[in-house]
N, C-alpha and C positions, 0 to 999 in steps of 0.2 A: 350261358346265354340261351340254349335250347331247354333245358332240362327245366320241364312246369309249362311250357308252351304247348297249346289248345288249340289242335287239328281237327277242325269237321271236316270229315271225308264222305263226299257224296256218291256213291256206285250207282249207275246207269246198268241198264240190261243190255249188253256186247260181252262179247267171247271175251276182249281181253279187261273183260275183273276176273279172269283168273291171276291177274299180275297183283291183284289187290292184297291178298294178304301179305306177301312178300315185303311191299310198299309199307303194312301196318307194321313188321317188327322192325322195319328199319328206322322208322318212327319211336319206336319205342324205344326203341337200344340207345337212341340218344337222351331216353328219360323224358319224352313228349309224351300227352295225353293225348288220346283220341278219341272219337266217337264216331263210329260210323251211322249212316243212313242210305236207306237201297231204295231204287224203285221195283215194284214187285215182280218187274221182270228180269232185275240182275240175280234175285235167286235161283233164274233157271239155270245160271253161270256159276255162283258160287254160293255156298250156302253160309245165311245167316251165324251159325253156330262154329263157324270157322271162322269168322271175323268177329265174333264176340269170343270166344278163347281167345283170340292174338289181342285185342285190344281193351281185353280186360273188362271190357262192361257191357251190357245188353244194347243190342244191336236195330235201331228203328225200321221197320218195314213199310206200315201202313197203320193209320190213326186208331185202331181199333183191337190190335194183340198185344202182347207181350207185356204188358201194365202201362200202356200209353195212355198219358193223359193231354187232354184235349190241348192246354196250352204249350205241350212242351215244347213246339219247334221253334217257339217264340226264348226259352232259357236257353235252347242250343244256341239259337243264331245269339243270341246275349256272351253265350258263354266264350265262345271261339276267338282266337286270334286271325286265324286265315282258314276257310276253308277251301278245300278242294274238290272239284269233279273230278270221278276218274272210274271208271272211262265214259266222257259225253258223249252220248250217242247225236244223232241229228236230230232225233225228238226231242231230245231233253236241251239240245241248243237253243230249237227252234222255239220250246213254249220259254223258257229264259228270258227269250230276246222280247217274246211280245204278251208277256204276261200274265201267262197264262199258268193255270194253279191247280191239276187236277192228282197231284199226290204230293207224300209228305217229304220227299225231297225237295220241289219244287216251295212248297210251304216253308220250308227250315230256309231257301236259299232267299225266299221273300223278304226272310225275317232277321237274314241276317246284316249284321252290324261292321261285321269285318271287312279286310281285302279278299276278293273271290277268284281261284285260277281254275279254269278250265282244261283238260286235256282230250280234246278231239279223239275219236276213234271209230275209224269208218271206211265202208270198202274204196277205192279207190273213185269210183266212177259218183258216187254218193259226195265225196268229200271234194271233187273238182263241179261240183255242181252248182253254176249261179247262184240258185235259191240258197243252200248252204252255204256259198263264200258269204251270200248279201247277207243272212244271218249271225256270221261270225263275227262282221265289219261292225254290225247293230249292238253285239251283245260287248265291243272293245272300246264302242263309242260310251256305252254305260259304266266306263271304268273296271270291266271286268278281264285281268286278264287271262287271254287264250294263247296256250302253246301250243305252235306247229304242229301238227303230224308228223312223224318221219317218215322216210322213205322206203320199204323194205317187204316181204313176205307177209301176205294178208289171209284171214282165214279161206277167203275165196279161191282160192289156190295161185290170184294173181297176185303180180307183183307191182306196188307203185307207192303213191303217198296215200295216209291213212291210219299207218300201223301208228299205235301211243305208242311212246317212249317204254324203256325197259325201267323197271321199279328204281334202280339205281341212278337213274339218271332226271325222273320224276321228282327224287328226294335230294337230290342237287338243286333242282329249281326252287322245289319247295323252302329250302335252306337259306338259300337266295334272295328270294322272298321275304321270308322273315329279318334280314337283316336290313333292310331299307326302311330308313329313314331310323339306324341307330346313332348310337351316341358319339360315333365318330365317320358319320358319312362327310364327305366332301374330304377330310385327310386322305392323301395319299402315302403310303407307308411301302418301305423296300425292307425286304430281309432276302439275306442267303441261307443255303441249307443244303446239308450233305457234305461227301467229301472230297478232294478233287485226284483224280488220276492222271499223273505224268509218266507219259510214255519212254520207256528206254528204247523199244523197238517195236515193230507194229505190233506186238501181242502181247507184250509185259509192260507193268508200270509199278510206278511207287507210289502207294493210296496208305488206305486206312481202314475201319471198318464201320464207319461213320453211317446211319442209316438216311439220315435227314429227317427222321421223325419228329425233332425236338423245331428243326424249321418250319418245318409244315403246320403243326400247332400254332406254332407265332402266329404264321399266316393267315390259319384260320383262324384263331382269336379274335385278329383286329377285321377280315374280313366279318364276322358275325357282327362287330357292331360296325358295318356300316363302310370300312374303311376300301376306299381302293388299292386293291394288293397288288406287288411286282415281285413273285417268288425268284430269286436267280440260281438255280437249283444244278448242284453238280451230277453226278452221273448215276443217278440213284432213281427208282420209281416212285414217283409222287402224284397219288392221286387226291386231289382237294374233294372237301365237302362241296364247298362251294364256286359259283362259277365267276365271282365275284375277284378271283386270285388268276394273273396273267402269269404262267413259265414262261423260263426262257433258260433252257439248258443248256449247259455250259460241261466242258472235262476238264479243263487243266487251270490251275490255279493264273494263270493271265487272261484267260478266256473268260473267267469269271471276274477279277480285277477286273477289265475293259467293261462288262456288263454291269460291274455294280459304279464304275465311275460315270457311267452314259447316264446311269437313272438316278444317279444320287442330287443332282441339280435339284429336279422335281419334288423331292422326297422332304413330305414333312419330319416321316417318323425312320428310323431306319434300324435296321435289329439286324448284326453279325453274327448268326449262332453255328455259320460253316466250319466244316475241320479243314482248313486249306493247306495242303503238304506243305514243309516250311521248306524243303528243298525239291529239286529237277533236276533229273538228268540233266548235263550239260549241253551233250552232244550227242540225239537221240540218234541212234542206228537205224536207217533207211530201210533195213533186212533185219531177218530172224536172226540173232548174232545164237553161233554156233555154242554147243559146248566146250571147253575147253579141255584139251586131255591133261593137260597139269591139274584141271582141279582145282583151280581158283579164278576168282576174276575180279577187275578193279572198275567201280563207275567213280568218274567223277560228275560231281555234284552242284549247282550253284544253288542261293539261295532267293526264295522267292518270293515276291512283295508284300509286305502287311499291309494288308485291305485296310483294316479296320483303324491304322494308322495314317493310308492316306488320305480315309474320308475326314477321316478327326480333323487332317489339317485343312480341308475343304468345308471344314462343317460352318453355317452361317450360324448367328445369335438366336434366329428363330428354329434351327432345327436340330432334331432331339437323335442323339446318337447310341446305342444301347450295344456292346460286346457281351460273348462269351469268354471267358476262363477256363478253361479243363486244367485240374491242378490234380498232383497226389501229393503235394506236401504245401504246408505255410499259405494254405487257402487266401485266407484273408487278405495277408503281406503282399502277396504275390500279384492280386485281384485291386489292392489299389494300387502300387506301384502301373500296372495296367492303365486302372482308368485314368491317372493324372497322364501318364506318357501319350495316350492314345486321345486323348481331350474328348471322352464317351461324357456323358450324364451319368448311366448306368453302367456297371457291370456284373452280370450275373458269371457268379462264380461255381464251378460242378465240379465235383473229383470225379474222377476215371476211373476207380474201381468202387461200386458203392454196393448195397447188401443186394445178393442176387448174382453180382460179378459186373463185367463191364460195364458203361453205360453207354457203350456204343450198342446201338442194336433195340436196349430194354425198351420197353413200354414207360419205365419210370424215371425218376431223376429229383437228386435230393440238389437244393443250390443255396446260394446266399446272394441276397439282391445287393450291391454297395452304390450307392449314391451320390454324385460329388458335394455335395452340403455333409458329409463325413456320416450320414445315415447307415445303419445295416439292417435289412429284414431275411430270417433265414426262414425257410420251410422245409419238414421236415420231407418223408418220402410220399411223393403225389406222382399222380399219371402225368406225364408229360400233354395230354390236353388240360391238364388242371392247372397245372404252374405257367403255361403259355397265359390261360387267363387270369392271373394275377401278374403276370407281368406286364398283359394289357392294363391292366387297373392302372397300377402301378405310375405306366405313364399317361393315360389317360387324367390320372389327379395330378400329373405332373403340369399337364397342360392348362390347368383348369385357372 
């Protein structure tokens, strides 16, 4: 969904385009194109030939260097799917807002076709100023939109609102951005992800080594087109692309049952890919239980609810319910006997040890899709962002 999307990125003259090239490879890394354009005062901040190495192509200043030709800000703004300021200064808000055209950034932003985001960056006292809010208000009424400042250490040596956002959290938004108005806005979609830790005492438990990586792809998948996400994510660190995907973290396999039965009502789409311990301690120990000097020790054990079996039986006609499988043997066999008992649509099936070794953990993951109409689609070895979105596909045509 990202990979071929057309970034103008417009730099303004302030201290932070220093953040700008950082912003370019993180753009890139997702296989997005970009183009930058400066006004002639941000190369006093970073130079031209730093953001033309990170973004691969020749970098626009002003109408009259680098083999500019006189129509091109009119192909950029054709060309872009969203562009962005960053970092807008107050001058480059202010002629924005009231139309005014005296460089090639401002020209490209005239001409452009796309949705336009701005990111404010300015001293504190400059960015609480009337005249700058009344221009912010003018340039949001134009449909253009403006992010916050945030709050924090500014080149002036004080402290307040002003500072732009750090690169990583810019290409959050921008992310964001692009998925609005995709091909699954207005679904709402629940998955789980990770593994769940039950406690035997306040410092031990019985888990797994489940990263939640294969969750989080889901999530962002269906978030990229559009979809509103509810990750319910076990005890593991998940940071999304997108801001589009609500956490709600959970540790132990009931904690996460309760969280996925509250949101499952709402849920058109719902995707089980957590490793959820199949048993608990019975009877957690309130204290660090001691060593034993015999040398052995006995837990007993209960066993712990199948999520993916109580939503089955909760599941209405209209909504679409998708399991994981971790198998090492009789994949197939095993993976439908699954999806009939569990009443899924889908079930994606993975073995647990695959080339490389585990697949807890990897970046990758080999699976077989099964389908209750007795369908199979297998895919061989992809990045777990890549098979997330074929599984999006997948039920997106299911829906259709």
């Amino acid at each position: 969904m990202l990979r071929g999307k057309k970034i103008l990125l417009g730099v303004s003259g302030g201290i932070a385009a220093y953040k700008i090239p950082l912003l370019v490879r993180l753009l890139k890394k997702e296989g997005m194109e970009v183009r930058v354009v400066m006004t002639p005062s941000a190369k006093e901040f970073v130079t031209p030939q730093t953001l033309a190495v990170l973004s691969e192509y020749p970098v626009w200043t002003d109408f009259f260097s680098g083999g500019y030709v006189w129509n091109n800000h009119v192909h950029l703004g054709e060309w872009a799917d969203l562009m962005v300021v960053a970092p807008a200064t107050a001058n480059t808000i202010a002629k924005m807002a009231h139309g005014i055209c005296d460089n090639l950034l401002l020209t490209v932003y005239y001409s452009a076709r796309c949705p336009v985001m701005v990111f404010p960056a300015m001293d504190l006292e400059m960015y609480a100023h009337p005249t700058v809010k009344e221009t912010i208000n003018r340039l949001k009424e134009k449909h253009v939109t403006v992010v916050p400042a945030e709050s924090g250490p500014l080149a002036s040596g004080l402290t307040g609102e002003g500072r732009m956002p750090e690169p990583e959290a810019i290409f959050r938004k921008i992310i964001t951005k692009l998925a609005c108005g995709g091909p699954m806005e207005g679904k709402k979609v629940l998955v789980n992800a990770g593994p769940t830790h039950e406690p035997i005492d306040p410092v031990r438990y019985i888990g797994n080594q489940s990263s939640g990586k294969m969750g989080l792809a889901i999530a962002e998948a269906f978030a990229l087109k559009g979809a509103q996400v509810t990750l319910v994510s076990g005890p593991v660190t998940l940071i999304p692309k997108t801001e589009n995907i609500h956490i709600i973290k959970t540790q132990t396999a009931l904690q996460m049952r309760d969280a996925m039965l509250s949101a499952f009502t709402d849920a058109d789409i719902t995707v089980c890919t957590a490793a959820v311990a199949d048993f608990r301690p019975s009877k957690p120990s309130e204290n660090k239980i001691k060593k034993s000097e015999k040398g052995t020790f006995s837990l007993e054990l209960a066993l712990n609810p199948d999520i993916l079996e109580e939503l089955g039986k909760m599941k209405k006609k209209d909504q679409v319910l998708v399991g994981f499988a971790l198998e090492t043997q009789n994949e197939l066999e095993y993976g439908m006997e699954k999806l009939k008992r569990k009443n899924a649509d889908f079930m994606v099936v993975n073995r647990a040890v695959q080339e490389g070794g585990c697949v807890f953990g990897s970046d990758w993951n080999e699976a077989t899709i099964i389908s209750k109409d007795g369908k199979n689609i297998t895919f061989g070895r992809l990045l777990k962002e890549e098979l997330a979105m074929k599984i999006s596909d997948i039920v997106q045509d299911y829906l259709k």
